[in-house]
N, C-alpha and C positions, 0 to 999 in steps of 0.2 A: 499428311505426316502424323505419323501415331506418338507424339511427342504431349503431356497433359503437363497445365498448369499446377505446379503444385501450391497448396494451399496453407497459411500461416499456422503451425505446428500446435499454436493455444487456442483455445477457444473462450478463456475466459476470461479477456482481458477488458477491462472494466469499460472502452469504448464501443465493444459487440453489442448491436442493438436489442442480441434475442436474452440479454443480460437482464434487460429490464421488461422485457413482453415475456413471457412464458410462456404464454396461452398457443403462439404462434405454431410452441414445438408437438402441443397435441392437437393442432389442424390436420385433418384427415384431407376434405374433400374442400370440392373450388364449392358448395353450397355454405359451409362453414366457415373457409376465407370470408366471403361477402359477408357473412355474421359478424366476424371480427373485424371488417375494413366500414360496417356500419356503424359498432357502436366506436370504434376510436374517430369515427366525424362526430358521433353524435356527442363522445365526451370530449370532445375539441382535441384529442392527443392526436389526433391527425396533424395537426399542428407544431407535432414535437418530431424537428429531423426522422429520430432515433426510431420511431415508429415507423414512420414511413418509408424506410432505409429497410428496416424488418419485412414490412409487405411487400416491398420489391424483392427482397432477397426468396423469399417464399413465392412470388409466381414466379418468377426467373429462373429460379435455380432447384425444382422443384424437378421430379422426376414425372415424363408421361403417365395418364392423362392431366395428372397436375400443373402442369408447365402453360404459362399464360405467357409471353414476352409482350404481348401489345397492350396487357391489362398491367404490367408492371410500367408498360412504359407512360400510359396515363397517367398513374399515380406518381411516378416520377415528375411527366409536365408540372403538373397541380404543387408540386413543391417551392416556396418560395427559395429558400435556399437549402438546394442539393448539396447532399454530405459527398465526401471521398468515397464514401463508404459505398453510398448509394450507385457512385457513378460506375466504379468498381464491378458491381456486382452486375449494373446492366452491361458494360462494356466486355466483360467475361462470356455471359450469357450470351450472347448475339456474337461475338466470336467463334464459338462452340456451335450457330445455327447454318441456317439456310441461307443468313442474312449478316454476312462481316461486315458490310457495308455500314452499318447502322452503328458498329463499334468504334466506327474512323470517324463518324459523322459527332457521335457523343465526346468522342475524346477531342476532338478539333473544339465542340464545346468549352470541353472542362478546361484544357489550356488558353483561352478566350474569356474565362468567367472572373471577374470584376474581383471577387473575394480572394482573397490573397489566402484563405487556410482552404481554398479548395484546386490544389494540384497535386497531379499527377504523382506516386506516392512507387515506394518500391513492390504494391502489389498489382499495379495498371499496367504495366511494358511489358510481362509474357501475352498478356492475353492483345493488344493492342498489335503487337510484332504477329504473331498468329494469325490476326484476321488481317495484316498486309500480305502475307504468305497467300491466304487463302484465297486473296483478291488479284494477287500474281501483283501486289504493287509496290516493286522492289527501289522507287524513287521516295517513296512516303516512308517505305520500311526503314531507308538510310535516314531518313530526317527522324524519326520517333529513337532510333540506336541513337541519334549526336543528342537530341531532348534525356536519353538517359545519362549520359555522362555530362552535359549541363547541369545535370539534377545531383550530380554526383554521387548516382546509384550504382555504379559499375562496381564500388568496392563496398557495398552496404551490406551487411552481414546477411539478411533473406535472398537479396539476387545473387550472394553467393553462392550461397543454396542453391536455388535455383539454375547457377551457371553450376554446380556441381554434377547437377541432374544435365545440364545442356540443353535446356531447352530455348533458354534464348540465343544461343547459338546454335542449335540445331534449327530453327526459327529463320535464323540470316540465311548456313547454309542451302535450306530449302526456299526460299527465298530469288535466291541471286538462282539455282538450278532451271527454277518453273520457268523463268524468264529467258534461258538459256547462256546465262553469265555464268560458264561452267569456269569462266577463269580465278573472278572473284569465289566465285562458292569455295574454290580451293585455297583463296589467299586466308577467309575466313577460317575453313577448317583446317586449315596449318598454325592460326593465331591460337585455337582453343586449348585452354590451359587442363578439359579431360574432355574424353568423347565416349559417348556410349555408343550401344551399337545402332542405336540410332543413326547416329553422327554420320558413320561408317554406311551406311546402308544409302542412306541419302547423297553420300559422297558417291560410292559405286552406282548406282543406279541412275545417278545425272550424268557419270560420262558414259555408260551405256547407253542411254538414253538420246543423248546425242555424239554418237556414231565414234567415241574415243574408246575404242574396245581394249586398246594397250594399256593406256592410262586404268582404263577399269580391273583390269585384270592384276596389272604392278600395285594397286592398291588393295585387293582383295590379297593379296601374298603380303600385304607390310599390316594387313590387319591380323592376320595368321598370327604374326611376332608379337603384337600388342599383347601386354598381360593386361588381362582383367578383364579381356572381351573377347567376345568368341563368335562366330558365324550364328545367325536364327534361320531362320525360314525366310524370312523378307530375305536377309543376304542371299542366301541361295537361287530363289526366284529373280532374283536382282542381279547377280553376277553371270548367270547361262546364259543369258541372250550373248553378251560379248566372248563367253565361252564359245558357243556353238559359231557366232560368225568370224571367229577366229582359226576354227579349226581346231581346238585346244583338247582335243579329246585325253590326255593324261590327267590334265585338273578337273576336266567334268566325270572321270572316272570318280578325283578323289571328293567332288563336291557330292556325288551319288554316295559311295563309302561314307561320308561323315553323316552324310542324313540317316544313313542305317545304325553306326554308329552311339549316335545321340540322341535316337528317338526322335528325330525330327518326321513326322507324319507326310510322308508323300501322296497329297491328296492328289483330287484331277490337276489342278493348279503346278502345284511342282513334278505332277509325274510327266502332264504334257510341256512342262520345259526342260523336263529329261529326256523322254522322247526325240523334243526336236533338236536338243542337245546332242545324241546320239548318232540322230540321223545326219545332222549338219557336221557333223565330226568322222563322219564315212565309216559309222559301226553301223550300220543295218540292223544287222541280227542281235544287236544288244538292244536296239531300239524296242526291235519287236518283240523281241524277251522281254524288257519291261514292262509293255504294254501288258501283255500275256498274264502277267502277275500280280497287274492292279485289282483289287479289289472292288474300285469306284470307277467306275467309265461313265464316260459321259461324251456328249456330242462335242465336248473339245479334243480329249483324248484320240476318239474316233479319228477326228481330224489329222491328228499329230503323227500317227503313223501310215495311215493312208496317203499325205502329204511325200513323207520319210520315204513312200515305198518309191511311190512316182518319182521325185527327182533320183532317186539310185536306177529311173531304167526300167526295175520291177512292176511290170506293168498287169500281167496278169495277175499277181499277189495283192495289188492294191486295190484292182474289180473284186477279186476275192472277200476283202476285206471290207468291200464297201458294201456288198452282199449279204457279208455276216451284221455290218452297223444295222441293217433294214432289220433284217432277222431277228435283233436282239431286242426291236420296238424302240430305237432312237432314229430319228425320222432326221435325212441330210439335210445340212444346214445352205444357206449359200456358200459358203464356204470350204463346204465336203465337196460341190460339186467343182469347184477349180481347183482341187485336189487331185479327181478322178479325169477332168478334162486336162488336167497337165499328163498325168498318168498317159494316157494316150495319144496325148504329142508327143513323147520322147519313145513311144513304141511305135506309131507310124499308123497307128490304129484309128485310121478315119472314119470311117463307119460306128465306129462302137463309139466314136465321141460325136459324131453326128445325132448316132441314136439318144446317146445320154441328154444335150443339149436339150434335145426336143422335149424328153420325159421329165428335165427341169422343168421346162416351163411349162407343158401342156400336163403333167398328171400331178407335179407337186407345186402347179402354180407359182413358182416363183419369178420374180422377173429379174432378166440378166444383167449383172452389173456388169461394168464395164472390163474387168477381170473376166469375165466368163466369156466377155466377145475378145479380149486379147488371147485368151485360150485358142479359143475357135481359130482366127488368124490365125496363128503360131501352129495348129495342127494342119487346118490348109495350104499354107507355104512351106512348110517342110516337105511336105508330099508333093509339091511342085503345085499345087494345085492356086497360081497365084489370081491369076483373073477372078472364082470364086471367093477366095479371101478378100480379095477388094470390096468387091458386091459387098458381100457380108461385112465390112467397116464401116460401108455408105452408107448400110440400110440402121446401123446404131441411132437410138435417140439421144443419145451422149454425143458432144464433139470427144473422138478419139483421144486420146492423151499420148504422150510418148512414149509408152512402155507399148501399145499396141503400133503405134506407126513404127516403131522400132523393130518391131517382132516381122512387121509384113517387109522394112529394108532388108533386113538380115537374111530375110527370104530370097526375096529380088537376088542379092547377091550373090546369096548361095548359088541361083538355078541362072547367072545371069542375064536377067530379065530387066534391060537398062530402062524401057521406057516407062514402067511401072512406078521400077525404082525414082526414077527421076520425079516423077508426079508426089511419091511419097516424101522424099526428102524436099521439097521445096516446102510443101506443109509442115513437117519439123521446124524449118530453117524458120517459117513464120511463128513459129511458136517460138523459139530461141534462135534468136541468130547466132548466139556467142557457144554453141554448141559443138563440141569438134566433132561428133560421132557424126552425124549425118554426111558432113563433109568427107570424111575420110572413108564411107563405104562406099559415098560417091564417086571419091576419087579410087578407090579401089578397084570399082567398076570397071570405070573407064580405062583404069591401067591392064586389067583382062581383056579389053579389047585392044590393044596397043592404041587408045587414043588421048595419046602425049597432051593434046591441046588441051582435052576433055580435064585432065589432069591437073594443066597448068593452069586453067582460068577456076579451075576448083576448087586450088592450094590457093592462090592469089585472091579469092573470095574470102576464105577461112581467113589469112593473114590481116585485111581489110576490116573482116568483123570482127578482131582478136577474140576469135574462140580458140578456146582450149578443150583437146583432149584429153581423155583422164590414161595415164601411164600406166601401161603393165607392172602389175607389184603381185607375188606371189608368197605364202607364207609358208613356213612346215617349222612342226611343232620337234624337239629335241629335249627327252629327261626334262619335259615341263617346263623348259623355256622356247619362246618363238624367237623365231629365227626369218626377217621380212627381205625380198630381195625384189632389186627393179632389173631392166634391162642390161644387159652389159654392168652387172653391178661390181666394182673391187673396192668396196666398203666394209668386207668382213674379215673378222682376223681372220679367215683359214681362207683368204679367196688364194692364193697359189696353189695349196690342195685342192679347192675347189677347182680353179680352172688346168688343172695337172689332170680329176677325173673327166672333166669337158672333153679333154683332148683323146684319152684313151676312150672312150664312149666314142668319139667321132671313128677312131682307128679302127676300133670293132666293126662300126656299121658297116665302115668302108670293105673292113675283109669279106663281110657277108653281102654285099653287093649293091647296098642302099645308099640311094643316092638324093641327097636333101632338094625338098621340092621347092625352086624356087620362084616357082612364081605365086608364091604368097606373100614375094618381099615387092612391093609395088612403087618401084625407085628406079629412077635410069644408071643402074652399075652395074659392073664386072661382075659376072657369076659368084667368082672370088669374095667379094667381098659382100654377095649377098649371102653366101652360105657363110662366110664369118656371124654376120646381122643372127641369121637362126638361129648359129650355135650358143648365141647367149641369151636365149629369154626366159625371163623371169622363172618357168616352170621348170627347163632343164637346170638352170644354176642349182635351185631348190632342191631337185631330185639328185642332181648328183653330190650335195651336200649333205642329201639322206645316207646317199651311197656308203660318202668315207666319214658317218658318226653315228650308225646303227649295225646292228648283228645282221646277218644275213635273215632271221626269222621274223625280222621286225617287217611290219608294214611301213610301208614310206608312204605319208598322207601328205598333199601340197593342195593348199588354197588358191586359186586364181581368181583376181577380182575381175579380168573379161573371158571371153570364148575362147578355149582353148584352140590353138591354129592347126593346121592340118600335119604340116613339117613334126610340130612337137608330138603331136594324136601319133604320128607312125613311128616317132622315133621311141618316145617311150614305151610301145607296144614291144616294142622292139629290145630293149632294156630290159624290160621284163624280162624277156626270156633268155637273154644272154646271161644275165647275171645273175636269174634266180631268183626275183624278186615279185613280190607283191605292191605294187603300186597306185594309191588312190588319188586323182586329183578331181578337187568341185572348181569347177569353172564357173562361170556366173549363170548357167542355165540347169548343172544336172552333174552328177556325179561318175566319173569313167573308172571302173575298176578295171587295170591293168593286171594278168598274170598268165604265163606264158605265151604270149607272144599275140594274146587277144584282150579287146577293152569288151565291156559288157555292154558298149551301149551300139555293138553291132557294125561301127562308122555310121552311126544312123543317128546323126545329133545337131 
C-alpha cells in the first residue's frame, strides 16, 4: 500500500529530544554516531530518556547507508525507562522494514509496561495498523482500531489529520482486502468520512483481485463521480484486469483515452494491461497497434501480444512475432513459450509446437512447467492424437493438475474416445469429487453412445457427491453498460424483445434450411424440446440482444465463461450472414470472430 504516515506538523515542541542534543542533527556518518553515543555513556546523559530517544530516532529513522534498526533496538533494551517517544520511533521504523513483526511485538510491549505515562499516544496506530496490513493480520488489526477508540483517539485533532489523509482507513481497507474480507473491506470503505485515491485503488483492486469484476468496474464508474479524485495509474493498472475479463472493451477504450489524456505514462506495465485489455476484449488489431507504438518493450509486453495473437486463432502472426521478440535481443521467457504453444493449439499446428517444445528446453534450457505440458496435451488431443497426449501427461514430473486432465477430457470427448476419457475423469473425480465438469463430459460421452445406463449411474454419482457444475452465463457489453445473461434467462427488462428476436433468428434458419443439431442436448426428450434447450443459451440470448440495441455497423462482442457448443458455433455463423453482422464471442479457450457466414477459427477449436 503506497499510503505514508504522516508526521506531527511541529518540530519544536519543547518535548522533541533533538530540542535539547543538537549535535545529533550535524551527525553525518554511523563513525560519528558511535562518537556521540560514547561520550553521552561517558557523561552519564545516556541516562536521560530524552538522549536516548534521540539516538534511536537517528539509527531508526535515518536514511540508507545510515539506517541501523538493530543498533537502535539495543540502545532501546539498555533503557530503563522507554519514552513514548522512543517507542514511536522504533515501532514506525520496523513498520516501514523487512521486519513488521517486530512493531506488533514492541507495541504489545508498550500496552503491557507498568508505567502509566507510557502508552500508546495519537502518533503509534498509523504506523502499528500498517504493519498488521503488512503482516496480512487482520484479527490484531481489529484489536489495535477498538485499542484506538478506547484511547479515545478516533476524534483527536492529529488522527484526524491523519484520517483526513486516510491512512488509517486506507490501513483497514487494505487490511480486510489481503485477507480476502472483500466484504468487510467495503463495509470500511463506505464508513470513511473522505477517501483518496488511495482509498479507491485499493477498493477496486481487491474486487479484481478476487474475481468480482462487476463490483470492480460499478465502482471505478462511482469513482469517475467523486469530486476531488480522479483515476492515477495504479487505478488504471488496477481496474483492466476486470475490464478485459469482462469483455468491456468501451471502458478500456476510455481507460486508454484518459491515460493519453492526462499524461498518464503508459509504461510496459500499463501498456501490457492494455494489450491484454484489447486483446481480451476482441480488438486484435488495436492490441497490436498498441504494441506497435510503445516506445518500451520488454519481455512482458512481447508476451502480451503474442498471447493476444494466439487466443484470436492468429497463429501464424504470433510465430511471426515471436520471431521478431528473438530478433529484437529479448530472449522468451517461460511464459512467451505457452503463448506460442497455445498459438499452435488453436491452429492444429503440431509439428511447429512439437518443434518449439523441444527448442524450449533443449536450446534455451528451460524446464517445462506444468502449463507448457498442458499446452502440449491440449495440442495433441485436438488433433485427435489422444493415446500420445496421455504418454506425454504420464511422463510429467508434476502430478497433472486440472486444467491439463481437463484439456486431455475435453479431447476424449471431442473425438469420442470413452475409455481414455474414463481413465482421465476418474483422476479428476480423485482430486475433487464435488466437481461437476468431469461428470458431465462423462455423462456426455456416454449419452453419444446412447448408453442411458452409463449416464444414469453418472448423474446418480454427481447427485451423491453434490458436485456442482458451473452454469452457462454469457456477457455483452451495451453504451458501457454489461448486460450478463444465463440459460433460458427472462430476468431482463427487454427479454420479450429479446426472445421476439430468438424466435425470428429461429424462422430465418429454418427458411435457409438449418436444422439445430441436437445431439449436443444430452437428455432423454422430444426433439421438440431439445431444440427449445438450444435456442436459449446464454450466447444466442446475448447475441440477439446485440441484435435489437446496436446499429447494424456495430460489432456484437459476447463473453462466454465455458466452450462454446457446436448448435450455437453454426448458428451464429450463420447470423452473421443473414443479418449482416460482425460477430465476436471469447469462450473460455479462444476468440471466434463471426462474419459472413464464417468464424476465423476454421470449426477448428
Amino acid at each position: 500500500m503506497n499510503s505514508t504516515v504522516l508526521q506531527p506538523t511541529t518540530t519544536t515542541h519543547a518535548s522533541h529530544p533533538s530540542t535539547f542534543f543538537p549535535d545529533f542533527k550535524h551527525c553525518k556518518t554511523k563513525q560519528h554516531l558511535t562518537q556521540l553515543h560514547a561520550k553521552l555513556i561517558k557523561t552519564g546523559r545516556i541516562r536521560d530518556p530524552l538522549a536516548a530517544a534521540e539516538l534511536i530516532r537517528f539509527c531508526a529513522l535515518s536514511n540508507p547507508p545510515h539506517q541501523d534498526l538493530q543498533y537502535a533496538l539495543k540502545v532501546f533494551d539498555q533503557m530503563p525507562q522507554p519514552n513514548c517517544f522512543s517507542f514511536n520511533t522504533l515501532i514506525r521504523a520496523f513498520s516501514d522494514s523487512n521486519d513488521p513483526l517486530q512493531s506488533l511485538i514492541l507495541f504489545t510491549h508498550m500496552t503491557q509496561y507498568d508505567d502509566v505515562l507510557v502508552k500508546p499516544n495519537k502518533y503509534t496506530f498509523p504506523s502499528v495498523l500498517k504493519a498488521c496490513v503488512k503482516l496480512g493480520c487482520l484479527k490484531q488489526g481489529k484489536q489495535v482500531h477498538g485499542l484506538l477508540l478506547k484511547y479515545g483517539l478516533d476524534n483527536d485533532g492529529f488522527v484526524s489529520d491523519v484520517m483526513g489523509e486516510v491512512v488509517l482507513w486506507n490501513v483497514m481497507v487494505d487490511g480486510y482486502v489481503r485477507v480476502g474480507d472483500v466484504g468487510n473491506a467495503r463495509r470500511v470503505f463506505d464508513e470513511m468520512p473522505q477517501r483518496s485515491v488511495v482509498s479507491w485503488n485499493s477498493m477496486i483492486s481487491g474486487y479484481a483481485q478476487h474475481g468480482l469484476f462487476v463490483e470492480a468496474l460499478e465502482l471505478f464508474r462511482e469513482m469517475q463521480r467523486e469530486r476531488g479524485v480522479a483515476p492515477n495509474y495504479v487505478t488504471l493498472v488496477s481496474v483492466l484486469p476486470a475490464v478485459s475479463r469482462l469483455g468491456a472493451l468501451e471502458i478500456g477504450r476510455w481507460v486508454h483515452f484518459y491515460a493519453g489524456r492526462n499524461r498518464v505514462k503508459v509504461d510496459s506495465v500499463l501498456g501490457s494491461a492494455l494489450i491484454d485489455m484489447y486483446s481480451k476484449c476482441g480488438s486484435i488489431d488495436e492490441a497490436v497497434q498498441l504494441f506497435d507504438s510503445l516506445l518500451e518493450k520488454n519481455v512482458i509486453t512481447w508476451n502480451s501480444v503474442i498471447n493476444g495473437l494466439a487466443i484470436h486463432g492468429r497463429a501464424n502472426e504470433a510465430l511471426c512475432y515471436f520471431e521478431k521478440m528473438q530478433e529484437s535481443g529479448i530472449s522468451p521467457s517461460d511464459v512467451t513459450y505457452i503463448s506460442v504453444l497455445t498459438a499452435c493449439s488453436h491452429a492444429g499446428l503440431v509439428d511447429k509446437g512439437l518443434s518449439i517444445f523441444n527448442k524450449m528446453v533443449q536450446t534455451d534450457g528451460l524446464t517445462p512447467r506444468i502449463e507448457h505440458y498442458g499446452c502440449m496435451v491440449d495440442l495433441l488431443g485436438r488433433a485427435g492424437r489422444l493415446q500420445e497426449a496421455e504418454e506425454l501427461m504420464l511422463k510429467m514430473l508434476d502430478e497433472p493438475d486440472d486444467v491439463v486432465l481437463k484439456a486431455l477430457l475435453g479431447a476424449c470427448k471431442k473425438h469420442g474416445n470413452i475409455e481414455i476419457g474414463e481413465r482421465v475423469a476418474k483422476r479428476l473425480l480423485e482430486k475433487d469429487p464435488k466437481d461437476g465438469a468431469p461428470y458431465v463430459a462423462l455423462s456426455n460421452m456416454y449419452a453419444s453412445l446412447a448408453d442411458w445406463d452409463g449416464v444414469m449411474d453418472t448423474r446418480l454419482m454427481m447427485r451423491q457427491k453434490e458436485a456442482k457444475k458451473d452454469p452457462g452465463c454469457s456477457w455483452i457489453e451495451v453504451n458501457g453498460a454489461i448486460h450478463e445473461f444465463v440459460v433460458a434467462d427472462e430476468s431482463h427488462a427487454k427479454t420479450n424483445d429479446i426472445y421476439m428476436m430468438l424466435d425470428e433468428i429461429k424462422e430465418k434458419l429454418r427458411l435457409v434450411g438449418y436444422k439445430p443439431d441436437t445431439s449436443q442436448v444430452h437428455l432423454r426428450m422430444d426433439d421438440r424440446d431439445k431444440e427449445s434447450a438450444l435456442q436459449h443459451h446464454s450466447e444466442k440470448i446475448a447475441v440477439a440482444f446485440g441484435l435489437i440495441s446496436t446499429t447494424r455497423e456495430t460489432t456484437i462482442r459476447v463473453v462466454k465463461n465455458l466452450r462454446i457448443c457446436d448448435d450455437c458455433h453454426s448458428t451464429i455463423k450463420l447470423v452473421s450472414r443473414l443479418y449482416g453482422r460482425r460477430i465476436v464471442v471469447r469462450d473460455r479457450k479462444r476468440f471466434h470472430h463471426f462474419e459472413n457466414g464464417s468464424c476465423s477459427c476454421m470449426d477448428y477449436w
